[in-house]
N, C-alpha and C positions, 0 to 999 in steps of 0.2 A: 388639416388636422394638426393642434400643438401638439409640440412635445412636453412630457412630466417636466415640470421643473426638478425634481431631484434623479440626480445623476446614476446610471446604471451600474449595478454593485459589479464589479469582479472581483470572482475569487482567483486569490492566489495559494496554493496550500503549503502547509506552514515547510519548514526544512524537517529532515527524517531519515534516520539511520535506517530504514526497512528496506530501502532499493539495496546499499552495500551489503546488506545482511543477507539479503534474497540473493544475491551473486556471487557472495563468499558461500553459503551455504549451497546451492547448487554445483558449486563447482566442486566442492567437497565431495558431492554426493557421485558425480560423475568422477571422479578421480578414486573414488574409493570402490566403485563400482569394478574398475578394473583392477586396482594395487591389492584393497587390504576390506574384506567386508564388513570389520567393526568399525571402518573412518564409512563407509558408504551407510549404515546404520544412523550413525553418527549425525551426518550431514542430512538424511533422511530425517529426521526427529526437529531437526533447525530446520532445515526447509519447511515443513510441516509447520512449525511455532511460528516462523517470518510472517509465514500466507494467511494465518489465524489472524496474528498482530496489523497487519496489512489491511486485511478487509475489515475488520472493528475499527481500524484507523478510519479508514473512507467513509464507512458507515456515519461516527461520526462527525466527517465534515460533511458529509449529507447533509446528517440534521439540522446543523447548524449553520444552513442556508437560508435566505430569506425564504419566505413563501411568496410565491409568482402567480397566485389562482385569481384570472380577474371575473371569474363567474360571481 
């Protein structure tokens, strides 16, 4: 069997402040959990925005994959 002549895409995904933000913001949440319950609010509402922002991000590098259907 040949191989495609054109070479197999990888993706790579782009760079993205969402990982630091997801880790500043949880640790918020847990530290505010114990200290002070308006910084654990706080961090809760970020944590929440990060995960949003996160998965519409993947979403669309999803879409913006090739398409792979050799049906």
């Amino acid at each position: 069997m040949a191989h495609s002549e054109t070479p197999e895409h990888i993706h790579m995904p782009n760079n993205s402040w969402i990982p630091l933000s997801f880790s500043l913001s949880l640790a918020m949440t847990l530290v505010g959990i114990i200290l002070v319950p308006l910084v654990w609010i706080v961090g809760l509402v970020w944590l929440v925005a990060t995960l949003i922002a996160w998965a519409r991000m993947a979403r669309k590098e999803y879409l913006e994959l090739p398409d792979h259907d050799t049906h």
